[in-house]
N, C-alpha and C positions, 0 to 999 in steps of 0.2 A: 615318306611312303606315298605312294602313288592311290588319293585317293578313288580310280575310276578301276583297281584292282581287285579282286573278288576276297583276294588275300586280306585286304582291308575292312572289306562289309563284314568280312566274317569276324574278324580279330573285333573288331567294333561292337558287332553283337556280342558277343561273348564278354565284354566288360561291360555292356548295357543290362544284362542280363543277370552277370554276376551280382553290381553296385544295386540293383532295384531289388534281387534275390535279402541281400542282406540287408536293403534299409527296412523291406518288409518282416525280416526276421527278428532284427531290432525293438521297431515298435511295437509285435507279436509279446516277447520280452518284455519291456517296460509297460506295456499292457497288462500280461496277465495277474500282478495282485491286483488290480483292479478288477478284471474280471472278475475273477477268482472270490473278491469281497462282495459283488454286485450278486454273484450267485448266491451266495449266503446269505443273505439278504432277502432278494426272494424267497429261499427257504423259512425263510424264520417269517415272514409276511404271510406267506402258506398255511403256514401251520397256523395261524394264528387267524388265519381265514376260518379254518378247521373250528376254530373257538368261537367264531363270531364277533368277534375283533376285527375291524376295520381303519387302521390309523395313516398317518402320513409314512411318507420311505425315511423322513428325515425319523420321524418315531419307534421306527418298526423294531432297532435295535432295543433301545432304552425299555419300552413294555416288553419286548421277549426275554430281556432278562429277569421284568421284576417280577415274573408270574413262571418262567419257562424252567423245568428240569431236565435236562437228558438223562436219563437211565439206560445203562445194557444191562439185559438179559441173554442167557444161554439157554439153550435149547430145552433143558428142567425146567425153567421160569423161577430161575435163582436171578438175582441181580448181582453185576460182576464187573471187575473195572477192565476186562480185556478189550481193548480196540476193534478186535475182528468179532466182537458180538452183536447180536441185532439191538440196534437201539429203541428205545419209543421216548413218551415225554409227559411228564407231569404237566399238569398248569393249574395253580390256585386262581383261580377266577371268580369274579363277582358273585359271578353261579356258583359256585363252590367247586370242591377240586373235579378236575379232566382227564381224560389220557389219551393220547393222540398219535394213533397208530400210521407208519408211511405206509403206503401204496404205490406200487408198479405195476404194472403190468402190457398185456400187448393190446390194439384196438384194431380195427378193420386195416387200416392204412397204415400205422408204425405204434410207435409208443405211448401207452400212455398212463399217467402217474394222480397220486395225490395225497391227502389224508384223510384219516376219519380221525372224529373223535369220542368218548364215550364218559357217561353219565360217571357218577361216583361207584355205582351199580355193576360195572364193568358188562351193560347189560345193553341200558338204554344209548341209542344211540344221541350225539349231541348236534353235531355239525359235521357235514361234508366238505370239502374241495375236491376238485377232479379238474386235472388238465389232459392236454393232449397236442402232438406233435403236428401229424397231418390230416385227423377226422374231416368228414365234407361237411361245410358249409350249410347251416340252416336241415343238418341231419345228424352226424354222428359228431359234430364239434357241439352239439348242444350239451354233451355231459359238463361243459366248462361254466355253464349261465347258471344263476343264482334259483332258477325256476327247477333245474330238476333237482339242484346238490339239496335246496330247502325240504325236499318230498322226505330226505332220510331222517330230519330232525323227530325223536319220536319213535324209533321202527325198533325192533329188539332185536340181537344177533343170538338169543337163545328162544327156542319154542317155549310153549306151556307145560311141555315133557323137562325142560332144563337140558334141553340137547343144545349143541353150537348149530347152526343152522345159517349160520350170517343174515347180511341184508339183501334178496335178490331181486330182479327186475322183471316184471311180467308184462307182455304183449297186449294182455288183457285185462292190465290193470292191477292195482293191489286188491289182493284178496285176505290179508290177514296182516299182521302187526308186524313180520318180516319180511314182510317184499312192498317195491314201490313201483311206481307203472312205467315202463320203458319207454322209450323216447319212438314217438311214431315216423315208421320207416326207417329205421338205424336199429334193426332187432342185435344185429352182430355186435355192435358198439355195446348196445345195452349189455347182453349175455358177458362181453367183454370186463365192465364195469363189475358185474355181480362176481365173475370167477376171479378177475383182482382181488376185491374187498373179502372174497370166501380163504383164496391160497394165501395172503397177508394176512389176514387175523390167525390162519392156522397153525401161522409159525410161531403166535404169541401166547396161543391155547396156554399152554400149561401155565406162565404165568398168570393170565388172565383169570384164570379156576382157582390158583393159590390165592388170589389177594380179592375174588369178588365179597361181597360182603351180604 
């Protein structure tokens, strides 16, 4: 074949294209249980944030197990072995026992996630984590630093009435045992944070009321 023919370049491309399509799909492939395990991993490192447990990635599995429960719950706040229920997590810890609720939700710029966790009390709050996708820099990525997640340790998700009330974030600072002071100049983020951690616990309300103590 006449390589100065157009016939060529194209036929050419089109097997360059193909061979480099499937070696990247390959690797994608023998990649993703690794991914796939690296994700989990950070999950269980999260949570465990959530606790105030801080250990190595080689660790991370080994203490999630010897301390970690999954429980689902249904929408009653019965615990139940169905797959499509919301899950939460026991953790017998030095502190004594925990329960550590996931968090999603949306932030100014995309997504953003994390845990809480709560006293034996199903009241007092324990420990924070908070990530996020695309927050700005030295403004709404600050819910991810150890400076604002520490403000929750301490804060109560029910009033002095015994209402749910969650934990929220004020502009102008905390003014009572359920809010903590929002990150200055990133009001959105903050608000963000508060109606996460408000819509996520809601879903847990009924168990949470069955088994506080």
């Amino acid at each position: 074949m006449d390589r100065n023919k157009n016939s060529y370049i194209f036929i050419y491309s089109i097997i360059l294209v193909v061979v480099v399509a499937g070696a990247l799909s390959l690797v994608a492939v023998l990649l993703q249980p690794k991914q796939a395990k690296n994700y989990e991993i950070e999950q269980k490192r999260n949570i465990l944030s959530a606790l105030k447990i801080n250990v190595e990635t080689k660790e991370v599995e080994s203490t999630y197990a010897k301390i970690v429960t999954e429980i689902a719950v249904d929408a009653s706040g019965n615990e139940v072995e169905k797959e499509d229920a919301q899950v939460l997590y026991k953790a017998q810890t030095d502190k004594g026992l925990k329960y550590v609720f996931p968090l999603s939700g949306k932030g100014l710029w995309g997504p953003i996630w994390g845990y809480i966790s709560l006293d034996e009390d199903l009241n007092t709050v324990y420990g924070a984590y908070f990530d996020h996708k695309s927050e700005t820099s030295g403004l709404g990525a600050e819910i991810a630093t150890e400076h604002f997640q520490s403000q929750f340790s301490g804060k109560k998700i029910f009033n002095a009435e015994n209402q749910f009330v969650s934990v929220k974030t004020n502009k102008r600072g905390a003014q009572n045992e359920n809010e903590v002071d929002a990150i200055s100049g990133a009001t959105i983020t903050s608000t963000s944070v508060s109606e996460m951690i408000e819509s996520c616990l809601n879903k847990y309300l009924p168990y949470i009321e069955k088994s506080r103590k």
